[in-house]
N, C-alpha and C positions, 0 to 999 in steps of 0.2 A: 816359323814366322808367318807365312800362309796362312796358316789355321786359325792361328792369331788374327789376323783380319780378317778372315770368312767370320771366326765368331761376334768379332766385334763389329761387323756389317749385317748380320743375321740378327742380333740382340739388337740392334738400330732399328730395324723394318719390322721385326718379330718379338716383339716384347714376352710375347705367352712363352719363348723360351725361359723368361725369369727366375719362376718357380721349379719346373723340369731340374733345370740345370743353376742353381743360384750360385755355384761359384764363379762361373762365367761375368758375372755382375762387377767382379773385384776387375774385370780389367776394364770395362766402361765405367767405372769409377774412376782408374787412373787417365784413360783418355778425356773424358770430360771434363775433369781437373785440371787436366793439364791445356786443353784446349781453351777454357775460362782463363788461366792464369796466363796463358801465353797473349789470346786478345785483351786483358784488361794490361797488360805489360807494355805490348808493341802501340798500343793504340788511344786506349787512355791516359796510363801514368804521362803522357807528354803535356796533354789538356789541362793549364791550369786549376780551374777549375774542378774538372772530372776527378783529376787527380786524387785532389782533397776525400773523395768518396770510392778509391779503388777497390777497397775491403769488402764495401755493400758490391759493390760491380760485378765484383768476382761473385759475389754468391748469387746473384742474381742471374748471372749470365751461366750458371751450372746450374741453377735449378728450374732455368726453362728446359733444355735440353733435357733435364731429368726426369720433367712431369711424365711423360707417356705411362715409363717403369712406376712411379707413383700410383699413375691412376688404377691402370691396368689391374696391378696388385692390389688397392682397396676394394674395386671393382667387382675380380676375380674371390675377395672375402664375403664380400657382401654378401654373393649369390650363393656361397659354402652355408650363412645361415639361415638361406629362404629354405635350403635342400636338405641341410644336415638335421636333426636332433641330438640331444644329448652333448652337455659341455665340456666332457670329456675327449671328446672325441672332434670338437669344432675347434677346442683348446691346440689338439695334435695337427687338424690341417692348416688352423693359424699359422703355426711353429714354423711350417715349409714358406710361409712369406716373409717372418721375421729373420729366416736363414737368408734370403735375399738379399732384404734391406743391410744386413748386416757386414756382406760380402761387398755391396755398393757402397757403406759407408768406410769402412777399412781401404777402399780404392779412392776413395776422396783423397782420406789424413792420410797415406803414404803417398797422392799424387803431390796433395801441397806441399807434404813436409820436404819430397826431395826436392821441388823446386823452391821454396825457402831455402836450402840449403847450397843448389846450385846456384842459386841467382841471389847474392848478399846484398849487391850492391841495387837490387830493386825492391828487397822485400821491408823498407820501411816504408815505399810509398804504396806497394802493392797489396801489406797486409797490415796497414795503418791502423783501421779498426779494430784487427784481431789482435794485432800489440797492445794497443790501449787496454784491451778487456783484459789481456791475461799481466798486465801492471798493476790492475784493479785488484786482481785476484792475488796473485802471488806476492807482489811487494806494495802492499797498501799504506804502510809507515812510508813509502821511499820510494811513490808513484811517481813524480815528477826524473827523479833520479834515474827510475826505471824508463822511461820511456825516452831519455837523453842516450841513455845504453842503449839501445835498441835504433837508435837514428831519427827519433819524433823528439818536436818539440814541445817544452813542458804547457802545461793545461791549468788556469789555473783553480783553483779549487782542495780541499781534500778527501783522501778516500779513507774513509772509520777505518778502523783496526777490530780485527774480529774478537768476541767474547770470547764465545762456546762455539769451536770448529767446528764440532758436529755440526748443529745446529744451523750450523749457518752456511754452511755445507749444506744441508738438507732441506733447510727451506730457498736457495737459491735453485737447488733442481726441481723444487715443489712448483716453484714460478713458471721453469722451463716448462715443465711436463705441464700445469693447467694452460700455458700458454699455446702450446702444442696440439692440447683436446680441444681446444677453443679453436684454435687457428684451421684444425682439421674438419672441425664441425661447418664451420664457417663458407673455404673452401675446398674442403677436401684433400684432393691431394698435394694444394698449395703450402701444408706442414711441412714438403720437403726443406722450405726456405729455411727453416727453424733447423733441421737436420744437418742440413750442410752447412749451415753457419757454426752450428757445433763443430761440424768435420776439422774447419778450416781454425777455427782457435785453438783447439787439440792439436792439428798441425803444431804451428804455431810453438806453442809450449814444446814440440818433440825439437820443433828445430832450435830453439834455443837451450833446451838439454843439450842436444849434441854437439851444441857450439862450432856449429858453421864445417862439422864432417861427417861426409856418409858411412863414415869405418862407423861412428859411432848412433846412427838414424837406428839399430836395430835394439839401443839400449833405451834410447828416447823413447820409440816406442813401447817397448818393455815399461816403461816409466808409468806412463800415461793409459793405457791402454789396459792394464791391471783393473783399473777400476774404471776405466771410460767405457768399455765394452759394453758393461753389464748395465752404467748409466744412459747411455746412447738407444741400447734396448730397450727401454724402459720408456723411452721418450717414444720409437717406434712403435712399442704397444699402446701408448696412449693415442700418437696419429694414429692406427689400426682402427682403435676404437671409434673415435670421432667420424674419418674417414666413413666407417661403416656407414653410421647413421645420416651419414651426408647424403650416400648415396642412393642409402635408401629411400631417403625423401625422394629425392630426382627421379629415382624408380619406380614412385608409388609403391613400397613396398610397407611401409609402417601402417598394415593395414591388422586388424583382428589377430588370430594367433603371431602372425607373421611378425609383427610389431614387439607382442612383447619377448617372440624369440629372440630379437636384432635388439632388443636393449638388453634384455638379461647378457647375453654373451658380450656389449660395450662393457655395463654393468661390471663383468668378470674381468676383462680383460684392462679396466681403469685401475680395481684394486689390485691383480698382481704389479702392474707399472710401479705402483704407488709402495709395493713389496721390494720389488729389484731395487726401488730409490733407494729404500732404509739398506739394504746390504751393500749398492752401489758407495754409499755415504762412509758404512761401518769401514768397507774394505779401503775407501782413499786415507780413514784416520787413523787405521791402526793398523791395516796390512801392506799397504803401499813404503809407508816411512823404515817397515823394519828391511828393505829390500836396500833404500835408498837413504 
């Protein structure tokens, strides 16, 4: 337990442990999670007002705490393509930051999903937004009905009923990820906010597979997480991307050769994103259902 908080007091002050070491990430994922969900709990859900807005809170309040790991790591990309040549090979020391990112998102959606699950009788005011979306998504004939299950009051309006899953499937991650490249380009490594709000609606759906038990958080997961991973990823290499070139401007680095090496390798790393969506998409329609 020691070591456990040397690491997690060392990844606070020393973020360049990230890459080194990116599983260490998975537990300041779960501390940060849990430390957002516990002051947006004790402290907001009371505020009238605030209340109403818990869901943004929480993700707002984890991804201040989060930016340093963000920056850090776009930062630490950037200057791999002023140094590196060859995409091959910029492609492979990417890969060691999206192993991070990916270690810190998995620490998100197992911190919320256990507290969704411990704490029942808080998680309609707590993850009000993130119920909302995933009523949108999963019971769109029966949104209203869904969100009365859940402990929210109905909304009024309705939500279409999908054609072509695929499709719509796929162009709703399309949104996410241009959203994401935009948001990153924008300000860099402020995409986290985009990130962890996924983290937190993935929660979300795990806790409500498991219906309100941690025997069963590890099937939830299982559930979700099949096809979230490889989607979640995908959003990560778009922030990457964007990121990149963010920083590059601040750097003055989009300069003569320099310039068109830091777009070509965004360039590369927009169309694989845009690769893992279409497989992210294939496996939620037809490899996910045959498990479940």
């Amino acid at each position: 337990m020691n070591e456990l908080y040397k690491i997690m007091i060392e990844m606070f002050i020393k973020p360049k442990r990230a890459e080194r070491k990116p599983w260490e990430l998975f537990w300041i994922g779960l501390l940060y999670s849990s430390i957002s969900l516990l002051l947006v709990s004790l402290v907001f859900s009371v505020d009238t007002v605030l209340s109403q807005y818990s869901g943004i809170l929480l993700v707002t309040f984890c991804m201040m705490i989060s930016m340093p790991f963000m920056y850090y790591i776009i930062k630490l990309e950037e200057g791999k393509d002023v140094e590196i040549s060859g995409s091959g090979r910029l492609l492979k020391e990417h890969s060691k930051a999206l192993k991070a990112m990916m270690w810190l998102f998995l620490g998100f959606v197992i911190g919320f999903s256990f507290w969704y699950i411990v704490l029942p009788n808080s998680t309609p005011t707590t993850f009000n937004a993130q119920i909302e979306v995933f009523c949108s998504i999963n019971s769109p004939e029966a949104y209203n009905s869904c969100l009365a299950e859940h402990g929210l009051a109905s909304i009024t309006g309705n939500v279409t009923s999908k054609v072509n899953y695929f499709m719509s499937i796929f162009s709703n991650n399309m949104m996410v990820m241009i959203f994401t490249l935009l948001f990153s380009l924008a300000f860099g490594a402020g995409a986290i906010f985009i990130l962890i709000w996924n983290a937190s609606v993935i929660a979300v759906a795990v806790g409500v597979f498991a219906k309100s038990s941690l025997v069963n958080l590890p099937s939830g997961l299982f559930r979700y997480l099949i096809h979230g991973l490889p989607e979640i990823s995908a959003y990560f290499v778009a922030a990457l991307a964007g990121g990149i070139i963010s920083v590059a401007v601040i750097r003055k680095d989009l300069r003569g050769e320099r310039m068109w090496r830091i777009l070509q390798d965004s360039l590369i790393l927009i169309i694989l994103a845009v690769f893992i969506l279409v497989v992210a998409g294939l496996m939620e329609v037809y490899l996910t259902p045959a498990f479940f």
